[in-house]
N, C-alpha and C positions, 0 to 999 in steps of 0.2 A: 070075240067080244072085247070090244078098249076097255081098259082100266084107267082111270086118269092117278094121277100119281100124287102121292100123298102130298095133302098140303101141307103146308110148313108153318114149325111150329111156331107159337110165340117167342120172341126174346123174353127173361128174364128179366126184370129192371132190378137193379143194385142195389139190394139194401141202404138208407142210408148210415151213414157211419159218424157217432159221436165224439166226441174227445175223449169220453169216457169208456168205449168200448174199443179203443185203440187196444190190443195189443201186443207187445214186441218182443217179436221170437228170437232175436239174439242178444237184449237186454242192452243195447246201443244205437247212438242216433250220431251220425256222422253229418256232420254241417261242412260245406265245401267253400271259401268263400270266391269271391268274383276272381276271375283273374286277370291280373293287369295286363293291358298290352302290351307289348312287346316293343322298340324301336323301329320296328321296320313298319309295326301296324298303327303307328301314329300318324297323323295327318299333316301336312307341311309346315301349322302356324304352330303345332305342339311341338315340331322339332326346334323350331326357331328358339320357342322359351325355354325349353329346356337346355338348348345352347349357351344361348345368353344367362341362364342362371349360373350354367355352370364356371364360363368365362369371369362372373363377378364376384364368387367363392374364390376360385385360383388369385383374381386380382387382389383377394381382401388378406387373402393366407400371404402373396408377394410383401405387399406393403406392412402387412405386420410386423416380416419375416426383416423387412431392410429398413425400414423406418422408424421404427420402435427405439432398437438397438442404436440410431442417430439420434435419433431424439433426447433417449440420455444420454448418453456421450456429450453432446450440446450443452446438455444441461447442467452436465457437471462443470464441465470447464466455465459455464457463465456463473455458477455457485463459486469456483476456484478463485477467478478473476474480475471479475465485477464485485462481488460481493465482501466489505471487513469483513477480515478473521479476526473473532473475537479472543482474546486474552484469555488462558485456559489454566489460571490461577486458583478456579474454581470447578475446575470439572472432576477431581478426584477424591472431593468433599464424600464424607460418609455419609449417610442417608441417615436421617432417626430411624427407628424401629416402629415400625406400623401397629405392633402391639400395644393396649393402653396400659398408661403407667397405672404402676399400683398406689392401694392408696394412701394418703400421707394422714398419719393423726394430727391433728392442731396443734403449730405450736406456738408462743409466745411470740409474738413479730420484734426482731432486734431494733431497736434503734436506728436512725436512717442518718450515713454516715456524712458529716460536710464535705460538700465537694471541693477538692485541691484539684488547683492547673498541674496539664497534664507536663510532667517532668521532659515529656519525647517530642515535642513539641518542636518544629524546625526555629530556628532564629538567626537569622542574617546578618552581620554589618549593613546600616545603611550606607547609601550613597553619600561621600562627603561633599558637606558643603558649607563651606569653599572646598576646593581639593586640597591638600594638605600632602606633600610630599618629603617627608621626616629623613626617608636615606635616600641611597642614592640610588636612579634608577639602573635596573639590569640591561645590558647592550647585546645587541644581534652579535653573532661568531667572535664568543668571549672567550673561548678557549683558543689554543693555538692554531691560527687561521694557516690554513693548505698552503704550502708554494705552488704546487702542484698544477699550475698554469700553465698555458704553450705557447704563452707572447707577453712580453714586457708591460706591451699598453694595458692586456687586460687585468693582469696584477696591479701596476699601478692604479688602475681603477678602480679597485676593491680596497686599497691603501686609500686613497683619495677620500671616495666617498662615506667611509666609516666615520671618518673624522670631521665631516663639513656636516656646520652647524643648520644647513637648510635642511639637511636628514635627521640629524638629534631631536631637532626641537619637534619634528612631528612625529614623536616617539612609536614608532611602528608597531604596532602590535602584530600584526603578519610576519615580523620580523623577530620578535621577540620569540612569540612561541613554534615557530620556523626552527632559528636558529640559535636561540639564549639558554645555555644551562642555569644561569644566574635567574632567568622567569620562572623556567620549570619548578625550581628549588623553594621558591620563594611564595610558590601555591599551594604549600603545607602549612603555613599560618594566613587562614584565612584572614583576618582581622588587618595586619600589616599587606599582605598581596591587596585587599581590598583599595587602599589610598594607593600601589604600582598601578591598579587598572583606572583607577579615576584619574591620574595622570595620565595616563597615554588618550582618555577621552575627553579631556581640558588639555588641548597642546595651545601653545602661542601663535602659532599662525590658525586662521581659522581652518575648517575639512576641507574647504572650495581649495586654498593652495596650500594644504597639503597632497590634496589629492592633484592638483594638476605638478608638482614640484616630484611627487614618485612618478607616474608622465614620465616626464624629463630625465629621470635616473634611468627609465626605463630603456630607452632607447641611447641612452649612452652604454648602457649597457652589454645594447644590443651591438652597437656599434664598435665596442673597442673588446668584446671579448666573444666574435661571430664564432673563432675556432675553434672556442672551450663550448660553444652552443652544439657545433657540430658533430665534438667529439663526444657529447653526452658528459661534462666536467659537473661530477655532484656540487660543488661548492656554486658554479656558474648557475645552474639550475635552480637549486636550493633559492637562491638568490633572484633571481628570473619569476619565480615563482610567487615571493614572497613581494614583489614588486607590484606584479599584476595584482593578488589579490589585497591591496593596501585598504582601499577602498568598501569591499565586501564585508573585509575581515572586522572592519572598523566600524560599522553599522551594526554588526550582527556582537559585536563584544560589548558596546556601551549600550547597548537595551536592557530597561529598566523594567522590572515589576512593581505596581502602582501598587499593589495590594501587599504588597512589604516595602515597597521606596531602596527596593534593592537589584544591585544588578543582575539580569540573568545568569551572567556566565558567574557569579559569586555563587547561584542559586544553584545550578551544574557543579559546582566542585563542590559542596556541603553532601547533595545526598549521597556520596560515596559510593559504592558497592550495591546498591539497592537498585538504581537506574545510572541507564549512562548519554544521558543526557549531553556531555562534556565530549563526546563523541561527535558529534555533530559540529563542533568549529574548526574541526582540522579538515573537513571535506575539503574545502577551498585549495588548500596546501597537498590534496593528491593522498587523502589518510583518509581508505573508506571508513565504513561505520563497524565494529568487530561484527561478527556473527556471534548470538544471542544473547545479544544486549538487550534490554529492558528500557522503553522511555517512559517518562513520565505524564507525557499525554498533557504536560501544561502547554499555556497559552505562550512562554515563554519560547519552548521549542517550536511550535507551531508558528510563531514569528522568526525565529531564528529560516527554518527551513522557507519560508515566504521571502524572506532578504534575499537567499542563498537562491531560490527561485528564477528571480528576476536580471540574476547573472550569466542563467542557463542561456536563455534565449531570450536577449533584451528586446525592447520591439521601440529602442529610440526616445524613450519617457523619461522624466525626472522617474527619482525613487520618491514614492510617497506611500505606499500602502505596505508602511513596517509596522502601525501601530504608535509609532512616534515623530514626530517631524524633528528630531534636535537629534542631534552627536555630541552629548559631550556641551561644549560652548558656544557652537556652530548650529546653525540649520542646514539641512540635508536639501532642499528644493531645487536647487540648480545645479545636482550632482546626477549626471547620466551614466546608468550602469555601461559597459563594457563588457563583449561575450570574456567570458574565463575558459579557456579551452580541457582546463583540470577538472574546472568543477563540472562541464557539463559530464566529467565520465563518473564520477561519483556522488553525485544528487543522485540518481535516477534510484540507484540501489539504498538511498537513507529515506528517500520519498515512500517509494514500496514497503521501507520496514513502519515507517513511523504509518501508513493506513491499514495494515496490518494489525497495528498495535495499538494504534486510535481513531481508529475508522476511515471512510471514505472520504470524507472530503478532508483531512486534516492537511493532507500537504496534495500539492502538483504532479499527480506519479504518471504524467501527460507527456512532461518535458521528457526529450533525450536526449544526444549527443547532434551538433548543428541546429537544434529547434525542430527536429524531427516529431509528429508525436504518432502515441502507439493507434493504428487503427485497426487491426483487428479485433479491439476493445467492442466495437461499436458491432462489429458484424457478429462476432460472439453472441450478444447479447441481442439481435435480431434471429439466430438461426430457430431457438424452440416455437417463436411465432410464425418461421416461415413453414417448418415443419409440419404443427400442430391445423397452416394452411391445408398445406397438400395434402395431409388426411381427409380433414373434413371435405374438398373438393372428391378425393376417390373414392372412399370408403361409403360416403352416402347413395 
């Protein structure tokens, strides 16, 4: 007899199951989250970016890393040398006290006192006029002149021309304060030195030949005492020197300040000790400027060092932009400077001090020695813009 075999039973179907009849038999819920692919499971365009990301990270860490540290650098030196250094007469000032004052009881307001002119007050000798020469002028190598020569002619040369009256009467002030103990002396009363300098700036021949008549000396000079040239003879040189700058010396001595009707260089021996202003007319004669001297930032020096300018590196012009057209009794117009081979070594370092001390544009700190001028000024002062270029080119 078949039995057919049991049939099968139903499936159970699953309860369904709430949020709220969740319950969890080990009192934790473990979240796993995605996990990233790996390098080798990306696909060709995802390697690429991720390449090139990483390539312009490294590139941005480079340029930080070398650019930055140029950049200042750059920037210092163009703060160093392009930029006035201001006068730091004030930087060690004490600070008031941020605290407020305390307070004051009322009290009876004194009386308000009349004002009196101030006792410190500078005051000058004017300029005389007429000039008026009361003694007697002081002379170039007044003490016991050198024998100290190495040929006959150029001794007698130096005998000669002290004594010939076409040198006296254009009373050399390059020569004086060169080589005269009797000038030097005589610029501790200002008052009396005041009528020796208007003299030498009223001579009887006019500037045009005095200046062409030292010329003349010049080259006699040249001529009859070449050995003592070669041999480096101080007295020769001294002399040489005070020749060539006849002319400089003598435009930059007789400038006048309008605003006292007195002469610069009067104005330069008065402030004494406080500025050294008076520092500045020996350039020409091979006398740098001391180191930490103090100028006064007038217009006087700033015309002094413009005279002195235009000896560095002439460019073939009359002299006209001193501020004054006259020398003294003479007009300057048809006096052409001549390079100074002295002054062009010692402008360059009175230039730099006087923009230091009165800013950028106060004197020519351009000129050098030949008419050189400085150009790594220029490139300095382009590098943070080329710089601050080639960031924004990479970096972006």
């Amino acid at each position: 007899m078949f039995t057919p075999p049991p049939s099968p039973l139903p499936i159970p179907s699953s309860p369904s199951i709430s949020p709220i009849d969740v319950k969890l038999q080990n009192s934790e819920i473990t979240i796993s989250s995605p996990k990233s692919p790996t390098f080798a499971e990306l696909g060709p365009s995802s390697r690429i970016a991720n390449e090139s990301s990483k390539k312009r990270i490294g590139k941005q860490t480079l340029l930080a890393v070398t650019l930055l540290p140029a950049l200042f650098i750059a920037f210092t030196l163009w703060n160093h040398h392009c930029l006035p250094i201001p006068r730091l007469h004030n930087a060690f000032q004490i600070r008031p006290s941020l605290q407020p004052p305390p307070r004051l009881q009322p009290q009876p307001q004194p009386p308000t006192p009349t004002p009196t002119p101030n006792p410190q007050s500078p005051s000058f000798p004017t300029v005389p006029n007429p000039p008026v020469l009361t003694g007697l002028l002081p002379q170039p190598f007044d003490q016991t002149l050198s024998n100290n020569f190495s040929t006959n002619g150029c001794q007698n040369f130096f005998t000669s021309f002290l004594q010939d009256a076409n040198f006296r009467q254009c009373r050399a002030f390059s020569f004086l304060l060169n080589s005269s103990s009797g000038f030097i002396k005589a610029q501790s009363n200002i008052t009396s030195f005041n009528e020796i300098l208007g003299a030498t700036c009223n001579t009887p021949p006019t500037f045009q030949t005095c200046d062409q008549r030292m010329n003349d000396f010049l080259n006699q000079l040249n001529q009859n005492c070449s050995q003592d040239i070669s041999l480096r003879n101080p007295t020769v040189l001294q002399a040489q020197i005070s020749f060539q700058s006849y002319t400089a010396m003598r435009l930059a001595s007789c400038l006048q300040d309008p605003a006292v009707n007195a002469y610069c260089y009067i104005e330069a021996l008065s402030e004494g000790k406080e500025f050294g202003d008076i520092y500045l007319y020996g350039i020409p004669l091979g006398t740098p400027v001391p180191t930490g001297v103090n100028l006064s930032c007038s217009s006087c020096s700033q015309t002094v060092l413009s005279v002195f300018s235009q000896f560095v590196n002439p460019m073939g012009t009359t002299v006209l932009n001193i501020g004054s057209t006259t020398s003294g009794n003479s007009t300057v117009s048809s006096i052409v400077p001549s390079s100074l081979p002295i002054l062009s070594m010692t402008y360059p370092s009175a230039a730099h001090l006087a923009v230091m001390e009165c800013g950028g544009k106060f004197a020519n700190v351009g000129i050098t020695q030949n008419g050189a001028h400085h150009r790594p000024r220029g490139l300095v002062l382009n590098i943070p813009i080329i710089l601050l270029g080639l960031i924004s080119l990479w970096i972006v």
